[in-house]
ROGU-419384 format. One record per residue (C-alpha): residue in three letters; x negated, y, z. Coordinates in steps of 0.2 Angstrom, whole numbers, padded with zeros to 4 digits, always signed. Layout:
N
alaXYZ/...
//
This chain:
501
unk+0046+0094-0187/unk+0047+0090-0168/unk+0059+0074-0164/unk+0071+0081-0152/unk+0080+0069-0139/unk+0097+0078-0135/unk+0102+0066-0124/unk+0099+0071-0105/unk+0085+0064-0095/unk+0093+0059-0079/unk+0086+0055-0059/unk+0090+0043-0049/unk+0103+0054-0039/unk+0112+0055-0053/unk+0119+0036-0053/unk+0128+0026-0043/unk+0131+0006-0040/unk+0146-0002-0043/unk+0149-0015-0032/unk+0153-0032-0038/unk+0158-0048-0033/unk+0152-0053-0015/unk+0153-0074-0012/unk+0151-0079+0011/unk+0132-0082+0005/unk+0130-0063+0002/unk+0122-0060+0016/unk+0105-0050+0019/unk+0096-0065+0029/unk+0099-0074+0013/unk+0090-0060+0000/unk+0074-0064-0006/unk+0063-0048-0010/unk+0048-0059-0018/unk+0045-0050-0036/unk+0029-0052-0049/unk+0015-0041-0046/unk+0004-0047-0063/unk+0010-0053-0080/unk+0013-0068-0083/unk+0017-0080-0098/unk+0035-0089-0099/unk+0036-0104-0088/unk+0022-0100-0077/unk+0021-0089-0062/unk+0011-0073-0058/unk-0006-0075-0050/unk+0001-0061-0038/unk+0020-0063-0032/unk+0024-0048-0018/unk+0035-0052-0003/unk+0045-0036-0003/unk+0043-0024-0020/unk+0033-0010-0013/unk+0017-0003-0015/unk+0008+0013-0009/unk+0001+0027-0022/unk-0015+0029-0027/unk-0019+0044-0015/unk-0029+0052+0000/unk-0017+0055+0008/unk-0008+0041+0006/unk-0018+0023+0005/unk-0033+0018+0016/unk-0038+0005+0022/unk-0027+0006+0040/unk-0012+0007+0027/unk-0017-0006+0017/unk-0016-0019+0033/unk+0000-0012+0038/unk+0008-0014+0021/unk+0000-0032+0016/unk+0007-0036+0034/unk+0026-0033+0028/unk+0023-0040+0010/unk+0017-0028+0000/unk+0003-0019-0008/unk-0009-0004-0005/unk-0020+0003-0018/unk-0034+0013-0009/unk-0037+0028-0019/unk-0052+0030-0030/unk-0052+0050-0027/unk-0067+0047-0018/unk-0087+0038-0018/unk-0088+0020-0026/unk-0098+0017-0009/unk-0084+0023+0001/unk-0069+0015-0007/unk-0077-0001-0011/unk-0081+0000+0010/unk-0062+0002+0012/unk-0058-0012+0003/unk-0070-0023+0012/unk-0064-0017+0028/unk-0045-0021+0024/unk-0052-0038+0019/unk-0061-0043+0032/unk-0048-0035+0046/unk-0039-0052+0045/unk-0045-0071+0038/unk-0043-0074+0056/unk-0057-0067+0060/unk-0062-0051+0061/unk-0077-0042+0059/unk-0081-0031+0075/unk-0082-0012+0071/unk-0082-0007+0090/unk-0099-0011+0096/unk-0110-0003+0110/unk-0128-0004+0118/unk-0129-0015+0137/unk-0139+0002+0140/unk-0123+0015+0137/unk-0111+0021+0148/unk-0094+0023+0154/unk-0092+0037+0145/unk-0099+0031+0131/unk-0085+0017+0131/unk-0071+0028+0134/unk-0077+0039+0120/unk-0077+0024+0106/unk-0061+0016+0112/unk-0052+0033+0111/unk-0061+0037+0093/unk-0058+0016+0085/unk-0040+0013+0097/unk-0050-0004+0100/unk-0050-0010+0119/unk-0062-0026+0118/unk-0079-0021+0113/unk-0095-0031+0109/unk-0109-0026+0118/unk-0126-0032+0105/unk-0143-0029+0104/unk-0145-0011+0099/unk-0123-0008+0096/unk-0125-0017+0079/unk-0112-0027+0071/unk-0123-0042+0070/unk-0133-0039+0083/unk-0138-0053+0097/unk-0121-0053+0106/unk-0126-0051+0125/unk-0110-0047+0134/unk-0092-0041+0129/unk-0082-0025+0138/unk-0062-0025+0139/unk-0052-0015+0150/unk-0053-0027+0162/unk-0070-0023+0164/unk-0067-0007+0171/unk-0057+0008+0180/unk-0059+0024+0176/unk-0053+0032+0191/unk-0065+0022+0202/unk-0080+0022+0192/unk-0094+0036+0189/unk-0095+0037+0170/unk-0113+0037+0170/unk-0114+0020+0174/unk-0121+0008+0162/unk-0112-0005+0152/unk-0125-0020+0158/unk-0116-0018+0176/unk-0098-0021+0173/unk-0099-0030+0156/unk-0095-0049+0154/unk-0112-0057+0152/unk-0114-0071+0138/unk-0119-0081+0151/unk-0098-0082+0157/unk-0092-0078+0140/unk-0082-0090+0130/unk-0087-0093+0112/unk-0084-0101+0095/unk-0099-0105+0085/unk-0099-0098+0065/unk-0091-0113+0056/unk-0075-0117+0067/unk-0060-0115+0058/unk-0047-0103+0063/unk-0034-0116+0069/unk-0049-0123+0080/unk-0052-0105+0087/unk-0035-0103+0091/unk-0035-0120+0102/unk-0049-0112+0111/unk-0040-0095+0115/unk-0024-0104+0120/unk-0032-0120+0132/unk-0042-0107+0140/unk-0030-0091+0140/unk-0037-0079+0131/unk-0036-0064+0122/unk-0052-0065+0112/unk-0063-0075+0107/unk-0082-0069+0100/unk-0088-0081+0085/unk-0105-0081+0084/unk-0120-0089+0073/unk-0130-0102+0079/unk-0146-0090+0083/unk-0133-0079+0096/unk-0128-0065+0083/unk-0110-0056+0084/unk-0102-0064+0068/unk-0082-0060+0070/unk-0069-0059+0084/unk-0054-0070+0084/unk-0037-0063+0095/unk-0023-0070+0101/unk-0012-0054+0096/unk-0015-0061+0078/unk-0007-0076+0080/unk+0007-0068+0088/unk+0006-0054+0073/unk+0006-0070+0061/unk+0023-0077+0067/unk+0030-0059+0070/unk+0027-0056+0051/unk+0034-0069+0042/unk+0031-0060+0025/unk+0012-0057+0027/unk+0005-0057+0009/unk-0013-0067+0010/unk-0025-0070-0002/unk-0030-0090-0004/unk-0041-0088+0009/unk-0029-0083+0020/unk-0035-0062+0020/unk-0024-0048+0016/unk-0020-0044-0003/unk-0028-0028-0008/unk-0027-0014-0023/unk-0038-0001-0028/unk-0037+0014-0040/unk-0050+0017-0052/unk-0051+0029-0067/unk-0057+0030-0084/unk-0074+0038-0082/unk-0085+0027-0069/unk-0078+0011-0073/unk-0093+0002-0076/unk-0100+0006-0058/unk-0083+0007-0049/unk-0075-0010-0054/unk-0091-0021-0050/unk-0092-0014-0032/unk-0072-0016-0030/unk-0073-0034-0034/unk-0087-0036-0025/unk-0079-0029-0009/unk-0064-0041-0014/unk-0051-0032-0021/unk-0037-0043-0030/unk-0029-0031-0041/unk-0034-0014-0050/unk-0026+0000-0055/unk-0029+0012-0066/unk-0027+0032-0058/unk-0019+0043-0071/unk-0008+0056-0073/unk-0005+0051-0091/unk-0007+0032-0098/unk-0002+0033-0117/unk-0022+0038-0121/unk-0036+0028-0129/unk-0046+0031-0112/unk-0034+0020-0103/unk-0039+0007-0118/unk-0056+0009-0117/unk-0058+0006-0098/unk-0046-0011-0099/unk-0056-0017-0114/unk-0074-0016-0104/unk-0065-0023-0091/unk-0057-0038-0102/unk-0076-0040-0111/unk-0085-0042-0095/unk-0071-0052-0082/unk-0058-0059-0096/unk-0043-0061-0087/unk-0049-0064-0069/unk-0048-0045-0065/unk-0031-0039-0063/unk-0027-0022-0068/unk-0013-0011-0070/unk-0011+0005-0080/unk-0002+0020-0084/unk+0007+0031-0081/unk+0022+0031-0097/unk+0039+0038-0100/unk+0046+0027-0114/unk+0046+0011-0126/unk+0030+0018-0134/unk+0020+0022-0121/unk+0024+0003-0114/unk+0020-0007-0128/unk+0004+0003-0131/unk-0002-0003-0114/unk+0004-0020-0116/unk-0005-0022-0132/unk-0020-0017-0122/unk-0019-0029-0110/unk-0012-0021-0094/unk-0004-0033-0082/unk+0008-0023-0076/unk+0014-0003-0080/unk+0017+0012-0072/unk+0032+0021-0076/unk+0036+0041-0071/unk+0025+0058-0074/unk+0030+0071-0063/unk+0044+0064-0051/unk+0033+0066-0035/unk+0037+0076-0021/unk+0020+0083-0022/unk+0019+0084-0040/unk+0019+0101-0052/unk+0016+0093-0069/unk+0031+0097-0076/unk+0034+0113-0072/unk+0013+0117-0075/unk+0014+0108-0092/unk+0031+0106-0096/unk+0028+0088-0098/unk+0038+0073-0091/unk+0055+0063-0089/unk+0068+0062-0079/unk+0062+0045-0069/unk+0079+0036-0071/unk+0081+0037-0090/unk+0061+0034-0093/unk+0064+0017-0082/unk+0080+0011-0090/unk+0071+0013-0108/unk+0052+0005-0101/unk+0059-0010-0093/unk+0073-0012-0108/unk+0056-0013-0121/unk+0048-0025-0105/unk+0062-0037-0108/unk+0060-0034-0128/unk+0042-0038-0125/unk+0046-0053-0117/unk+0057-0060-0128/unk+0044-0058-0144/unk+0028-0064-0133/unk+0034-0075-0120/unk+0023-0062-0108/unk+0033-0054-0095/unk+0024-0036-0092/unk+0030-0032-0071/unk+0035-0013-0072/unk+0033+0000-0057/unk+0042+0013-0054/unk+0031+0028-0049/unk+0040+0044-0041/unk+0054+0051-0039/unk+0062+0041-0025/unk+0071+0055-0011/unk+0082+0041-0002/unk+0081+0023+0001/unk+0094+0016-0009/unk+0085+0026-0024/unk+0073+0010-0020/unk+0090-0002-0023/unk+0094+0010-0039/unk+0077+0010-0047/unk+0075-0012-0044/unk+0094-0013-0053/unk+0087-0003-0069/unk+0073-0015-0071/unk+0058-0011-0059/unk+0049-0025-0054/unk+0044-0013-0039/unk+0040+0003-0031/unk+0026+0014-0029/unk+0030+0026-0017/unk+0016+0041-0009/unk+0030+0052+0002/unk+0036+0039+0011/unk+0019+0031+0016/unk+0011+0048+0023/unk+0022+0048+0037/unk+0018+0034+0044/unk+0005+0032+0059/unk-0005+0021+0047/unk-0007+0034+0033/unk-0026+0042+0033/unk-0019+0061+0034/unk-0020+0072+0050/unk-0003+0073+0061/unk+0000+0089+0067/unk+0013+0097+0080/unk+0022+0114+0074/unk+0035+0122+0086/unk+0035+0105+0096/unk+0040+0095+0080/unk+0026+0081+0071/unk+0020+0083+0054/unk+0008+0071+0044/unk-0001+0083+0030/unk+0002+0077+0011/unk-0006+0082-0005/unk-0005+0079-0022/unk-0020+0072-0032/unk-0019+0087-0041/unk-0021+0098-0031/unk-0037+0109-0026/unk-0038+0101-0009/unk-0040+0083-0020/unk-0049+0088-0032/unk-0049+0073-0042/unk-0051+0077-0060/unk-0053+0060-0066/unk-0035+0058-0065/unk-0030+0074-0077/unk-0047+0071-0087/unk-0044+0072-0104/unk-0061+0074-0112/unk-0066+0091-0106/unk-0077+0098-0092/unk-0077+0087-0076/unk-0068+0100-0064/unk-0050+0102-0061/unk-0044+0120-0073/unk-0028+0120-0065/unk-0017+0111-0049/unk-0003+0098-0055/unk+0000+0095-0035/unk+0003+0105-0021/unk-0003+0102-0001/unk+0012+0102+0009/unk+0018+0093+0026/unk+0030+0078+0030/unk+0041+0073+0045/unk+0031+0061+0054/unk+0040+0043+0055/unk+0030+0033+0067/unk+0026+0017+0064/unk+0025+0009+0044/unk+0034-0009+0051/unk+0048-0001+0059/unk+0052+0010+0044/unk+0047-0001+0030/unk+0060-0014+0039/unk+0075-0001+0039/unk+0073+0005+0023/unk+0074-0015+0015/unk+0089-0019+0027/unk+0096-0004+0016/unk+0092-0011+0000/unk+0097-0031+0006/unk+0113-0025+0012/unk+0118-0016-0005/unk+0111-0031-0016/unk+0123-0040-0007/unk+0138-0029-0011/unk+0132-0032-0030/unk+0134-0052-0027/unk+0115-0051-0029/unk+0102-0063-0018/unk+0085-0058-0030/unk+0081-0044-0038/unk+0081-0053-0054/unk+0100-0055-0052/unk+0104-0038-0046/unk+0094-0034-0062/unk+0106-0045-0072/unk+0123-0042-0060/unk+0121-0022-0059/unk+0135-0010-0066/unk+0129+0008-0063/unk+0138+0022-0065/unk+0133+0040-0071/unk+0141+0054-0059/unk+0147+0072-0057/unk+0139+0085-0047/unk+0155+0086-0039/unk+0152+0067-0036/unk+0137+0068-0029/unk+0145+0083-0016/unk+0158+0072-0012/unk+0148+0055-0007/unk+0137+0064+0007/unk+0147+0071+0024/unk+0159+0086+0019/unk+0172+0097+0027/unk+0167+0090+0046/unk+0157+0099+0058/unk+0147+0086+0062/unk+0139+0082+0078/unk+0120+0077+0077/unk+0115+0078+0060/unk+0100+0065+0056/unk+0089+0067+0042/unk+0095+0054+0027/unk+0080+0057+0020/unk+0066+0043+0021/
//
């Protein structure tokens, strides 16, 4: 007979924080977000620690490489999605690592033989105003002059004019040879005001540019999340069919961390791909799997070997599972039981399994709500499309901005790896729908807001880290009358904004 669960499963709208004890150090300058991307044993510290606890979801519409920047730039992750070639993605990745070291590998270049136009053109397509002008435009082509905005004046110029006449020359450029270390091209920049810097090899090839806006960037963003090498921390999605060719050229490209793209975790493909991937990297390849809904689910993932787990199947704004399949839990009730087997798990192995909440946030202090019932941190997909950074389109309707959004499971995706059970390699039926978000501007701006949000309430739980708002918390379940009355009610109000993120 079928085992029923009569108990409710319950969202995150559902609760509410009780506020505790607040000491004068309860204040959000003093809140650390830092929280464990990877497992780690008892006593140690994860390979991976994130500044703030979000990460973006595995999807196109969601995480590419311009996202990935902008996220590891406030502290977190991105995890560009694998719906897509291994050439492509792996190329991703190894642009988002090589977009910051310091030094940065020119994209925007152009023949001494093109024109005006030809300028205007790529600096309106790549959003780059400093341009290295090499041997045939190629990367790592002889560098033989550099074009800036200073360079020119559109409304003065004929645009047929060629590069080689109002280029810089090499001849009066200032350079760096390959081999100076980034504090040493900084000097240069600064004793000789500059913006940029070209960094070139000792036979006169284009190697990297270094810029002054990324020093500034640097001490703008105190929470950067680097690598040991000082580049930006990485993720990529993978799936449980071309593993074998997929992980090689991801960790090639330099990804730090995996994750494995699934609409359901608790299958013996999910073991299968984390067992190649222990049998050919051991434990120097990071990867995280899922997705589950309860104690089960978790500890067959851990006992594979994940190094952290994703919790929640069909809580997306974009997602149909449930109401396709009929399959599913509400997110709150499947975190509290996940991360209470974590801590179980924990406490028999002396490993601490980081658990990621995946879906199902509305409003920001869903965010606080889901860190106070155990998730080490967020993945969210709605609230990263709307941001200039996400890779999707933005679009005007009736004078008001729209990014697009779509689900993995939906025809416009068609990524059938993530639904694949075993049977023909096409998607039978949508699990997501494409839709349209309110465009938000810029990631930084929003991403800060929403944590201000989720510092301020911490501190009305007298809590400074997310393991003690974890350990402090007292949540309450509430009435839909309850939930009527804590937004605005029997006013008229004035300019009504959205609360939505």
């Amino acid at each position: 007979m079928a085992t029923f669960i009569n108990e409710p499963a319950h969202t995150f709208n559902e609760y509410l924080l009780i506020p505790g004890y607040s000491s004068s150090e309860c204040v959000p300058a003093n809140v650390t977000l830092r929280t464990p991307l990877v497992k780690y044993r008892k006593g140690e510290e994860s390979a991976i620690t994130m500044n703030i606890p979000l990460v973006s979801a595995i999807m196109q519409a969601v995480s590419g490489d311009k996202l990935a920047v902008a996220l590891a730039t406030q502290g977190g992750v991105s995890f560009i999605y694998g719906s897509q070639s291994v050439e492509n993605e792996a190329a991703m990745v190894k642009r988002a690592k090589s977009y910051k070291a310091g030094f940065v590998q020119s994209d925007s270049n152009i023949r001494p033989d093109a024109t005006l136009a030809d300028v205007i053109e790529l600096t309106e397509r790549t959003g780059h105003s400093t341009l290295a002008v090499t041997e045939g435009g190629k990367p790592d082509g002889k560098l033989l002059g550099v074009v800036t905005s200073r360079d020119y004046r559109v409304s003065r110029m004929d645009k047929n004019e060629k590069v080689e006449s109002f280029m810089t020359p090499f001849d009066k450029l200032i350079y760096a040879y390959e081999g100076a270390t980034l504090s040493e091209c900084n000097d240069i920049i600064w004793d000789h005001k500059l913006n940029s810097l070209p960094v070139i090899s000792k036979d006169g090839k284009m190697r990297y540019f270094v810029f002054r806006k990324d020093y500034d960037s640097h001490k703008a963003n105190p929470n950067e999340l680097l690598d040991e090498h000082k580049r930006y921390v990485v993720g990529a999605g993978i799936n449980t069919r071309d593993y074998a060719e997929r992980v090689p050229a991801l960790i090639e490209a330099g990804a730090d961390v995996l994750c494995i793209d699934s609409s359901e975790g608790f299958s013996e493909w999910q073991k299968l791909t984390i067992d190649w991937i222990r049998e050919n990297y051991g434990d120097s390849v990071k990867v995280g799997a899922g997705n589950v809904v309860d104690a089960e689910g978790f500890r067959y993932l851990a006992d594979c070997g994940a190094d952290f787990i994703k919790v929640g199947i069909g809580g997306g704004s974009i997602c149909i599972t449930r109401e396709t399949k009929g399959i599913g839990r509400g997110q709150a009730t499947a975190l509290i039981e996940v991360c209470a087997e974590r801590d179980k798990y924990f406490e028999e192995t002396g490993v601490y399994i980081p658990v990621c909440s995946d879906g199902g946030i509305v409003y920001d202090h869903h965010i606080t709500l889901a860190l106070a019932m155990g998730a080490d941190f967020i993945m969210l997909g709605r609230y990263f499309a709307r941001f200039d950074e996400s890779p999707s389109n933005k679009v005007s309707i009736n004078g008001t901005y729209y990014k697009e959004y779509w689900g993995e499971g939906s025809q416009r995706a068609r990524n059938w790896q993530r639904y694949d059970l075993g049977g023909d390699k096409k998607l039978s039926f949508e699990e997501g729908v494409d839709s349209l978000v309110p465009y938000a501007g810029s990631l930084k701006d929003n991403v800060a807001l929403s944590l201000s949000k989720v510092k301020s309430t911490m501190c009305n739980c007298g809590a400074l880290t997310i393991r003690e708002l974890q350990e402090k918390a007292k949540l309450t379940l509430v009435s839909a009358t309850s939930i009527v009355e804590g937004g605005a009610h029997d006013v008229i109000q004035k300019d009504k904004s959205s609360a939505m993120k």
